[in-house]
C-alpha positions in Angstrom: 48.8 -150.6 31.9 52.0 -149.1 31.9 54.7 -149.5 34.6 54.2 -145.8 35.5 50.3 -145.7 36.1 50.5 -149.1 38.3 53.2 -148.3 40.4 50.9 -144.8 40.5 47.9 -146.4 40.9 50.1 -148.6 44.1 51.2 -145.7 46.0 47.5 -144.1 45.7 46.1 -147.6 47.1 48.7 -147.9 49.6 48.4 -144.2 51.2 44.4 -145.1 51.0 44.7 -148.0 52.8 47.4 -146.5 55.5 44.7 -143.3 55.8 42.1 -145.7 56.3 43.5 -147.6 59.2 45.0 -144.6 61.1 41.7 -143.6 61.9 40.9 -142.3 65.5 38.7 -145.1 67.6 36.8 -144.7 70.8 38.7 -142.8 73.3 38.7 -144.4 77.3 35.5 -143.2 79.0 33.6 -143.3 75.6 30.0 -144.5 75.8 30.0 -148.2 74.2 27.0 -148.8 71.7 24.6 -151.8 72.9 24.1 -154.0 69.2 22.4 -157.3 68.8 23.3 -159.2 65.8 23.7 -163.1 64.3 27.0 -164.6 65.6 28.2 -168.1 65.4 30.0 -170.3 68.0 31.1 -173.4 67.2 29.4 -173.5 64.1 26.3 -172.5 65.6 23.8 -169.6 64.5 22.8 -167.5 67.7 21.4 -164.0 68.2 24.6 -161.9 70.4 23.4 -158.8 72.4 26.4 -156.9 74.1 24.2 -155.7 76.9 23.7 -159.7 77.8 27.4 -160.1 77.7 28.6 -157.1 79.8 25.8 -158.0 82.5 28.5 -160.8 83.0 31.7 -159.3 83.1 33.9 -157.0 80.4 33.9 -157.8 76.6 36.8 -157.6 74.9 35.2 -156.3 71.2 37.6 -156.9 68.2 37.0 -156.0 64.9 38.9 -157.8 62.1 39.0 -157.4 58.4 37.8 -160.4 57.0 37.7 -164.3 58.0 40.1 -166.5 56.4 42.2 -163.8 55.6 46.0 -164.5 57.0 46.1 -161.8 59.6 42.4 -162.6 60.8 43.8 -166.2 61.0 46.8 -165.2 63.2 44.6 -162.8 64.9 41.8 -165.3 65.6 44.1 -168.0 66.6 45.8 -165.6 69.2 42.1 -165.1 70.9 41.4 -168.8 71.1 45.0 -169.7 72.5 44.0 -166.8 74.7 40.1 -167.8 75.7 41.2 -168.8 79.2 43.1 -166.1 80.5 40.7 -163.8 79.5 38.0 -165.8 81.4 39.8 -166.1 84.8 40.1 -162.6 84.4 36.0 -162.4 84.0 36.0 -161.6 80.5 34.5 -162.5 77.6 35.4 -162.6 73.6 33.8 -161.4 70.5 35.1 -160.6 67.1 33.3 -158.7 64.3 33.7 -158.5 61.0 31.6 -157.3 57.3 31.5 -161.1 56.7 28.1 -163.1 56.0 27.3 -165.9 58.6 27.8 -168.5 56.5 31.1 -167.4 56.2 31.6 -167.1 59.8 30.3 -170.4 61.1 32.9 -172.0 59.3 35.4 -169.5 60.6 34.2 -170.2 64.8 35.0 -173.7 64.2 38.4 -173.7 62.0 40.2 -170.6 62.9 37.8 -169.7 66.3 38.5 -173.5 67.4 35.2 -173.2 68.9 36.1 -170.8 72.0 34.4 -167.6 71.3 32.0 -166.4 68.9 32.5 -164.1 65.7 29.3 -161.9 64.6 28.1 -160.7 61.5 28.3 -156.4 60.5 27.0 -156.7 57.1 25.2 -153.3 56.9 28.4 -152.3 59.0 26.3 -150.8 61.5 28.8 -151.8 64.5 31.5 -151.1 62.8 30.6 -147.4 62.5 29.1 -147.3 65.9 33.0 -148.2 66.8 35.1 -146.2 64.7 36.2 -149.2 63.0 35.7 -149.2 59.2 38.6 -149.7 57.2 37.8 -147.9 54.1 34.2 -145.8 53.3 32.0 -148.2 51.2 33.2 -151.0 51.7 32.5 -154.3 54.0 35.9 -153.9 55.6 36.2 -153.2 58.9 39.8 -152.3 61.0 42.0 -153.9 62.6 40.3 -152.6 66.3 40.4 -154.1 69.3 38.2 -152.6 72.6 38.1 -153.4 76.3 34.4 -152.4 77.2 33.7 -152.6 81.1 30.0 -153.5 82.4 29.1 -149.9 83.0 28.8 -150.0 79.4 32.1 -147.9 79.1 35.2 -148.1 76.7 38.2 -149.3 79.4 41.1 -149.9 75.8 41.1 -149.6 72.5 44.1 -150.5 70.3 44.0 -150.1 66.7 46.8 -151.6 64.0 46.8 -153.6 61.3 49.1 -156.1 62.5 47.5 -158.6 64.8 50.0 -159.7 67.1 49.7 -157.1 69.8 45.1 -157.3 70.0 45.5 -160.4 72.6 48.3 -159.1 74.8 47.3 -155.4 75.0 43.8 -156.2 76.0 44.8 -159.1 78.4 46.6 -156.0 79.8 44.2 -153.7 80.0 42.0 -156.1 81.8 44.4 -156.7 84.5 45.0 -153.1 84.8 41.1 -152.9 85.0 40.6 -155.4 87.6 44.2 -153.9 89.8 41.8 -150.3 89.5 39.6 -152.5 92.1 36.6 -153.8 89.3 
């Protein structure tokens, strides 16, 4: 291949890729879709349902590219640092990704340090149901974080690639929530 078509064929990845995660997620107000799907905690296979989860408090939803990835490390790290403050604040974790969940139980332990659970989108279902799939055909899903309130309701949503703003900007939000008298 010559130095031509692969510096082409970069720039046409890179403004795919850049298209891809500029897409518009759920605005505040939006509806958020109930799912059930396989998650893992700790290593552990269980069956999540978001309606269970919000009948407890807000769920803070974040989508992620893929486990083991560095970003997703960074990202899932962040969250687990992050697992208490988000409980005295009465919520409650969940990341998503395209990834099988054999993939994933490995990921809850290592990178998840065992303090919130990651569930599986392999037909991508949540993904779309959230605005959050990277790129059209694939497994992928965006970088997408959500703050959904127990009236089933979209509170936040935050959306970049870079994951070093998901844990403060929806610890924000959640304050901002509760302050709003919730």
């Amino acid at each position: 291949m010559s130095g031509f078509t692969r510096h082409t064929l970069s720039i046409g990845l890179s403004a795919l890729l850049l298209a891809a995660t500029a897409q518009a997620e759920l605005a505040k107000g939006a509806p958020a879709s109930d799912f059930s799907t396989e998650a893992s905690l700790g290593g552990k296979r269980f069956q999540y349902s978001l309606n269970e989860a919000l009948s407890h408090g807000p769920v803070v939803l974040y989508f992620y590219p893929a486990a083991f990835t560095s970003g997703c490390t960074v990202e899932a790290h962040l969250f687990a640092e992050a697992t208490d403050k988000f409980k005295a604040l009465g919520a409650t974790v969940i990341g998503v990704s395209g990834d099988d969940i054999e993939k994933l139980q490995r990921f809850s332990v290592s990178e998840c340090r065992s303090k919130f659970p990651v569930a599986a989108d392999k037909d991508r279902k949540i993904m779309k149901a959230y605005d959050a799939v990277m790129i059209p055909g694939t497994s992928y899903a965006s970088r997408t974080s959500y703050v959904i309130t127990p009236d089933h309701k979209v509170w936040y949503s935050y959306n970049a690639m870079a994951p070093d703003q998901h844990v403060s900007n929806t610890l924000k939000a959640l304050e901002a929530w509760k302050a709003a008298g919730h």
